[in-house]
C-alpha positions as CSV (number, residue, x, y, z in Angstrom):
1,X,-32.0,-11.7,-11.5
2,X,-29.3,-12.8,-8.6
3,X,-28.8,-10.5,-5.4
4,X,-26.0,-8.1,-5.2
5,X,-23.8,-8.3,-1.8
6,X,-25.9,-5.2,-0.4
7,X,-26.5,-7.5,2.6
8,X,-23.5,-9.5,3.5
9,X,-20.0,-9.5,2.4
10,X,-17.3,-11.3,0.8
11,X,-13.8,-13.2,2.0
12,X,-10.6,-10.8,1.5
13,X,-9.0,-12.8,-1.7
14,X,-9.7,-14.8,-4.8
15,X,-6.8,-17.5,-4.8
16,X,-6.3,-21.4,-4.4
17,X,-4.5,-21.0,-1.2
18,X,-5.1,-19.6,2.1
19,X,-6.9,-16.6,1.0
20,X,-10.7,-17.4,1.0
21,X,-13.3,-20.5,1.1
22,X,-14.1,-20.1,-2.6
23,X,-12.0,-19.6,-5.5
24,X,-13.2,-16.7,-7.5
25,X,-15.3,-17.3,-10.2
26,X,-14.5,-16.3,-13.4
27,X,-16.8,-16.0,-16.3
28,X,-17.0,-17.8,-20.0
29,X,-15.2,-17.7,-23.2
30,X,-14.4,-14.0,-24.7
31,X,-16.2,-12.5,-27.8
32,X,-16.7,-9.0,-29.4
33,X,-19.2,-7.0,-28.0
34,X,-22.0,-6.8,-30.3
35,X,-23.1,-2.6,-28.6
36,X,-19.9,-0.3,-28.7
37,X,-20.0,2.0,-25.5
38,X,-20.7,5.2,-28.0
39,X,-24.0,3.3,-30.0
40,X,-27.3,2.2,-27.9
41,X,-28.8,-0.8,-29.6
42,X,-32.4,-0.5,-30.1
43,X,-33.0,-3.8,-28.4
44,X,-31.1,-1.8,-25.0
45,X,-34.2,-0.1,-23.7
46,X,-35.0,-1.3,-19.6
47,X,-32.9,-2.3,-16.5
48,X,-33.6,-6.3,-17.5
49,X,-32.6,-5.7,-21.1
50,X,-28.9,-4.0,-19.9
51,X,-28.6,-5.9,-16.9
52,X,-29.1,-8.9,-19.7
53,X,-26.5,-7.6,-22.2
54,X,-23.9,-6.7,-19.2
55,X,-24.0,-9.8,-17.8
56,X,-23.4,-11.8,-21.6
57,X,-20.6,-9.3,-22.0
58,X,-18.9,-9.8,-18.8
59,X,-19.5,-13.8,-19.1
60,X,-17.6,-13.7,-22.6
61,X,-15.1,-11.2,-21.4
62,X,-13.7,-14.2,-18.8
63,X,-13.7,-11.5,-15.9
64,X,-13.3,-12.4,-12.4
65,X,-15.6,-12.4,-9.7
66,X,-14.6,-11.7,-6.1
67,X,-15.4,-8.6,-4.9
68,X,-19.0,-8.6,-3.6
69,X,-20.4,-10.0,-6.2
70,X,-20.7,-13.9,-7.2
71,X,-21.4,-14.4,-11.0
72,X,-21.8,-11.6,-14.2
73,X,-26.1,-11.2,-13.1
74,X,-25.4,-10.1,-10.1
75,X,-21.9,-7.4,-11.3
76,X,-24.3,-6.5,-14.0
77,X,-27.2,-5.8,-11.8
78,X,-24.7,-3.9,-9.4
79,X,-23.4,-1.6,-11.8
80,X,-26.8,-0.9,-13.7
81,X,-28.3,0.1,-10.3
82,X,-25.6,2.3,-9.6
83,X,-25.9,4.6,-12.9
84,X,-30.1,4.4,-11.9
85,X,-29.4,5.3,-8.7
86,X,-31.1,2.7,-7.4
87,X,-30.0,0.5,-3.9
88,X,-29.5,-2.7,-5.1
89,X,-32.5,-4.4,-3.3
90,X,-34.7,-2.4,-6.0
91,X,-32.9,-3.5,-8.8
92,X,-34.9,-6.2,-10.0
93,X,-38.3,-4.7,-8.2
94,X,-37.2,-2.1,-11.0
95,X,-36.5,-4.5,-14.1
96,X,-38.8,-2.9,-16.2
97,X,-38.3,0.8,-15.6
98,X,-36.8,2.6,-19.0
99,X,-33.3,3.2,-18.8
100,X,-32.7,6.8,-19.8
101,X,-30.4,7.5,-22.5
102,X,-27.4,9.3,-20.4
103,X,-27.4,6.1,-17.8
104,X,-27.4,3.7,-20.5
105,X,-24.6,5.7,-21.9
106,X,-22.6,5.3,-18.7
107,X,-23.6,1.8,-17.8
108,X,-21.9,0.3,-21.0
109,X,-18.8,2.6,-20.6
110,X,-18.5,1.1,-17.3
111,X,-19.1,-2.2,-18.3
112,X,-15.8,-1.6,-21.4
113,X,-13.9,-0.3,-18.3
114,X,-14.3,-3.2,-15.9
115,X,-13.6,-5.6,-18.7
116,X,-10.6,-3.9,-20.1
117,X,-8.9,-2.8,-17.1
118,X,-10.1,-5.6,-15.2
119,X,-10.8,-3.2,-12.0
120,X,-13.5,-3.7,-10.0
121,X,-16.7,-2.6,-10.3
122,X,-16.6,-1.0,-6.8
123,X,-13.7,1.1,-8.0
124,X,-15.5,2.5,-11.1
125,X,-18.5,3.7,-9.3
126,X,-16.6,4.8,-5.9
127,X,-19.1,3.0,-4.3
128,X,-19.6,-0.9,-2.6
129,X,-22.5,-1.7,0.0
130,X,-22.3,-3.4,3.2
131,X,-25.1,-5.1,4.9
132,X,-27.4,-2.8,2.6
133,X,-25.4,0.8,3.8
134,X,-23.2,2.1,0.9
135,X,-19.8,3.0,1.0
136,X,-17.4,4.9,-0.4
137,X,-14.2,2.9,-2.0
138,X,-11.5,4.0,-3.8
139,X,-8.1,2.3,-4.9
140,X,-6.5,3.2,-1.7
141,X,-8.5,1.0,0.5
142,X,-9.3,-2.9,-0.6
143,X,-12.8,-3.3,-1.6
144,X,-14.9,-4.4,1.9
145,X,-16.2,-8.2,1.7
146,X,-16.0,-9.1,5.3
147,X,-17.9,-11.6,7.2
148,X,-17.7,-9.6,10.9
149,X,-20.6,-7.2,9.4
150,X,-23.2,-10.3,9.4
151,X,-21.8,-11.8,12.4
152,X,-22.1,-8.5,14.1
153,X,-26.0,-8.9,13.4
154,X,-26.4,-12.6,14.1
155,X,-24.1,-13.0,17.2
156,X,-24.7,-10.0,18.8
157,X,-28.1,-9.5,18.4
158,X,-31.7,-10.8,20.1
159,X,-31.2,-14.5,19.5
160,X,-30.2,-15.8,22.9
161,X,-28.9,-19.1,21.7
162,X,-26.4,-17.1,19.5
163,X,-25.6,-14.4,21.3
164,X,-22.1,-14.0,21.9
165,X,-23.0,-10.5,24.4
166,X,-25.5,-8.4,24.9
167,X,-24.9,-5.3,22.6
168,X,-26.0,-3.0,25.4
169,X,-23.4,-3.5,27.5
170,X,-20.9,-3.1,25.3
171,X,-19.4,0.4,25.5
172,X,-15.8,0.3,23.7
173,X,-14.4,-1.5,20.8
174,X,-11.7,-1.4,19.0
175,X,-11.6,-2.0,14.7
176,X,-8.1,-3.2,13.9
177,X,-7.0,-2.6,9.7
178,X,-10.0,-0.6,9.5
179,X,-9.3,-0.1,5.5
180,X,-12.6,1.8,4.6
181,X,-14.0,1.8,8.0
182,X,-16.7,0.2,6.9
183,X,-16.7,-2.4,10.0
184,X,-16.6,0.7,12.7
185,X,-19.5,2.0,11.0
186,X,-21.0,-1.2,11.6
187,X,-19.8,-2.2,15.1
188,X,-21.4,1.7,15.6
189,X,-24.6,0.8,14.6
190,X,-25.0,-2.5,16.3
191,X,-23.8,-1.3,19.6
192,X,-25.4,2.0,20.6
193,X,-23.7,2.6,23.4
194,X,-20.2,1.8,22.0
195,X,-17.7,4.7,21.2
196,X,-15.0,2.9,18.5
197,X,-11.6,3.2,18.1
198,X,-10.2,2.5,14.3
199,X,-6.8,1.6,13.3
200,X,-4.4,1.3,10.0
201,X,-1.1,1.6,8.8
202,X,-2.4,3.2,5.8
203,X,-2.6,6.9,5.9
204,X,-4.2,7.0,2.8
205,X,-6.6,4.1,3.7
206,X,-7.9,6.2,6.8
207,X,-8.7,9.3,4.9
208,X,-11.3,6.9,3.1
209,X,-12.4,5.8,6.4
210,X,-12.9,9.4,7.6
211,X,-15.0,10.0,4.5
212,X,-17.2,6.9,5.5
213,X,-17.3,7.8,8.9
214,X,-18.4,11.8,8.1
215,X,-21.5,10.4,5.6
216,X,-23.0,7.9,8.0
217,X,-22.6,10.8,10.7
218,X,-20.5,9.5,13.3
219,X,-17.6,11.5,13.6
220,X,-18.8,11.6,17.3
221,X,-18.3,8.5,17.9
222,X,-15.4,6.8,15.9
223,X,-12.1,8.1,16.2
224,X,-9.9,7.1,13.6
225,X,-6.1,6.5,14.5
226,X,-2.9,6.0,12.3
227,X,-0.6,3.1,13.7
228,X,0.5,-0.2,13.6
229,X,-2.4,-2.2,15.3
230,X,-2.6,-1.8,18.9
231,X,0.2,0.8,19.0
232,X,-2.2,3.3,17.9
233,X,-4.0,3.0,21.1
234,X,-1.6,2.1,24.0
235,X,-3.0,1.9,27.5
236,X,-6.7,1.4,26.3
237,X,-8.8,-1.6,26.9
238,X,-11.8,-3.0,25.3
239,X,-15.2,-4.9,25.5
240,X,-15.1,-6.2,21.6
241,X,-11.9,-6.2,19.6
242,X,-12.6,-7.0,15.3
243,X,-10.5,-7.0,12.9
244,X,-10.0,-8.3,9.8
245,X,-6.5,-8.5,8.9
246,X,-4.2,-9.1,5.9
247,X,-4.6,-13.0,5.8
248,X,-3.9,-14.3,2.4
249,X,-0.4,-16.7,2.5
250,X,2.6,-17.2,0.0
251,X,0.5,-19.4,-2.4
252,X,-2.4,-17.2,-2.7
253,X,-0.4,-14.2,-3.2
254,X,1.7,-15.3,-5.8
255,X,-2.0,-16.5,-7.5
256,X,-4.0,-13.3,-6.9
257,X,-6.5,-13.0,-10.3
258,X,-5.6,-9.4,-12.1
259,X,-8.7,-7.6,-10.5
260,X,-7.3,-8.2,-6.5
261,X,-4.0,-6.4,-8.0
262,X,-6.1,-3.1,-8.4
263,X,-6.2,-2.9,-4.8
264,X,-3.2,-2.6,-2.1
265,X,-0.7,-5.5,-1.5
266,X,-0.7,-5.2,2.2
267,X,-4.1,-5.1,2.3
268,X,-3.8,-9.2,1.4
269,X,-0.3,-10.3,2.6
270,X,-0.2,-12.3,6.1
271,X,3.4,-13.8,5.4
272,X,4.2,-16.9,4.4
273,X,1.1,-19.4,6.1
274,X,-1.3,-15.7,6.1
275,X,-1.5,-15.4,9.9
276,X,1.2,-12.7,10.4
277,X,-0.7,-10.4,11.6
278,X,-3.2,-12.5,13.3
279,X,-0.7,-14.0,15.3
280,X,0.1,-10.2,16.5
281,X,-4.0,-10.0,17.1
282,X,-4.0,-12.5,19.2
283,X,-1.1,-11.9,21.4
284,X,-2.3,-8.2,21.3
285,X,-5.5,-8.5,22.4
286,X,-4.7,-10.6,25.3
287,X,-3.7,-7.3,27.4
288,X,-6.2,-4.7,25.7
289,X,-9.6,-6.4,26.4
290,X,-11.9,-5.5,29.2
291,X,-13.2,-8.8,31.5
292,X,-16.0,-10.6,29.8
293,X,-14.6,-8.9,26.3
294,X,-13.6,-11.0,23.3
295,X,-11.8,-11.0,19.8
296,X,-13.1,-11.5,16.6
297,X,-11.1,-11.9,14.1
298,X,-11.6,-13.3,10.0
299,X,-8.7,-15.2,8.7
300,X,-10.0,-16.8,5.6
301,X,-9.2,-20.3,4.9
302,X,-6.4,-20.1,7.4
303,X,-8.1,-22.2,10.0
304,X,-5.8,-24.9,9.8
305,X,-2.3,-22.6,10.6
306,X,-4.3,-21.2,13.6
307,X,-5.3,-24.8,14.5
308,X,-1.2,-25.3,14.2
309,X,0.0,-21.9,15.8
310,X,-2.5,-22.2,18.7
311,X,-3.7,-26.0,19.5
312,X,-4.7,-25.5,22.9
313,X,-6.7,-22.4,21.9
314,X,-10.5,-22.2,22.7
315,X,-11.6,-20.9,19.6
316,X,-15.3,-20.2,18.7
317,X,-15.3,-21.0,14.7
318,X,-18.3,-18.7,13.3
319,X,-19.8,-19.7,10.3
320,X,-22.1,-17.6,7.7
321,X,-24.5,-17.4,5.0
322,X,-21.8,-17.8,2.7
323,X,-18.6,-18.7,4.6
324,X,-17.7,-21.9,7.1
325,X,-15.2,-21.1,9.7
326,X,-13.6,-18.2,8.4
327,X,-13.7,-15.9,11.8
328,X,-13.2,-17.0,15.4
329,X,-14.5,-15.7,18.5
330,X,-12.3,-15.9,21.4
331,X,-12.6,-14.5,25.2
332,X,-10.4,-12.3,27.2
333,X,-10.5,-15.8,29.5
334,X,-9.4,-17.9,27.0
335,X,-6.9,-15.6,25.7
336,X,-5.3,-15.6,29.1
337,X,-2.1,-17.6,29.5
338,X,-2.7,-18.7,25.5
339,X,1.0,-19.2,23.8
340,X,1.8,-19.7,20.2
């Protein structure tokens, strides 16, 4: 049974352009579905037996993967955990437990719902997990599949070969397009001492984000703030900017599979080569970052037009568990004097 993204995240988009490493990946041929949402077949009776049959629908339903999850197991196992109320590390610990009738009941309506409204699943169970913490997600906020949350643990953390700055001394950071908040919450957590300023645009995206923030109990410690990037927090400087921004281009908009148009354009469009907004970021950031600071910023497969925009730029490329250079590190230092 394949792994759910409870532990890492996913790239912002699902198109053959800038957008991501990976294009989605879409599932099989279509077919009937041989159990109707209203009738339980006989055969339907533990997790493994509807985590089976929701995966085989979803294959032959042609449905697109690219939201956290990688391939119809691992949706299937998502949304079967969800109606057990189960975290999605004891999914398959669970594969035998009996599925009781009222959760089988809403596992294959969900399962009709994904596939004919071609939503994803995050949306139909208000809920998508981040380095195993669970979120809430609605449609006013883009589904969170970053790459900063692992970095945050990897780079910032006890390995002293990795280590990008000791988390202890790090006392202010700012979250730039903070969407769902999910990435204050976890800059919050891996830097005790840290108070965290969040940013959007979205009004509606930040009353998600204060929703996340109140549940994971740290209200005291993020403040959320309404405003185009750094004009939400003039005159304040920081010891870790993140951010990941809008960062798809032309091509991969005008490509964007039926499930990424569930969630808000402006969540995805970064202009014409996709670094809009990270051009902004950068120049940004050069004025509101403590000495010894940095940026860190994911842009997706737009490594090349920052390569372009900024070639004398000393850019740390980051790679992860499932991404190659798809966020860069960068210091106040070398931000200093850096022109596009």
């Amino acid at each position: 049974m394949a792994k759910t993204a409870a532990r890492g995240g996913r790239s912002k988009a699902a198109t053959s352009g800038s957008s991501r490493k990976r294009s989605p990946v879409r599932s099989g041929a279509g077919a009937a579905s041989p159990v109707a949402a209203g009738n339980l077949a006989p055969e339907l009776e533990t997790i493994f037996d509807y985590v089976r049959h929701a995966a085989e629908r979803l294959q032959r339903a042609r449905v697109t993967f690219a939201h956290g999850t990688t391939d119809p197991v691992a949706e299937a196992a998502f949304l079967v955990g969800e109606a057990m109320q189960l975290h999605p590390d004891e999914v398959e610990p669970q594969a035998a437990l009996r599925v009781p009738e009222a959760a089988g009941r809403r596992i294959l309506g969900w399962i009709e719902q994904r596939i004919a409204t071609r939503k994803p699943a995050a949306y139909l169970v208000n809920r998508m997990y981040m380095r195993g913490l669970p979120f809430y997600v609605d449609e006013r906020v883009i589904v969170p599949r970053s790459f900063i949350g692992e970095i945050l643990d990897s780079h910032f953390g006890d390995d002293d070969v990795l280590r990008l700055r000791d988390p202890a001394t790090v006392t202010r950071v700012l979250d730039l397009c903070t969407g769902s908040g999910c990435l204050a919450i976890l800059a919050a957590r891996a830097f005790p001492n840290a108070t965290v300023d969040a940013t959007d645009l979205s009004a509606d995206a930040l009353a998600v984000a204060a929703r996340n923030v109140r549940e994971h109990g740290l209200d005291d410690r993020i403040q959320l703030a309404q405003g185009d990037l750094f004009a939400a927090v003039r005159g304040r400087r920081y010891d870790l900017i993140i951010s990941n921004p809008p960062y798809v281009d032309a091509k991969g908009m005008a490509g964007l599979p039926r499930e990424c148009l569930a969630e808000p354009r402006m969540a995805f469009d970064g202009g014409t080569e996709g670094i809009d907004l990270v051009r902004r970021i950068i120049d940004g950031a050069k004025t509101r970052l403590a000495p010894g600071g940095g940026l860190l910023c994911e842009v997706g497969r737009c490594k090349p037009a920052i390569k372009r925009a900024y070639p004398d730029a000393d850019l740390l490329w980051l790679d992860t568990e499932e991404s190659e250079s798809e966020v860069f590190w960068i210091d106040a230092a070398g931000l200093k004097g850096l022109s596009a």
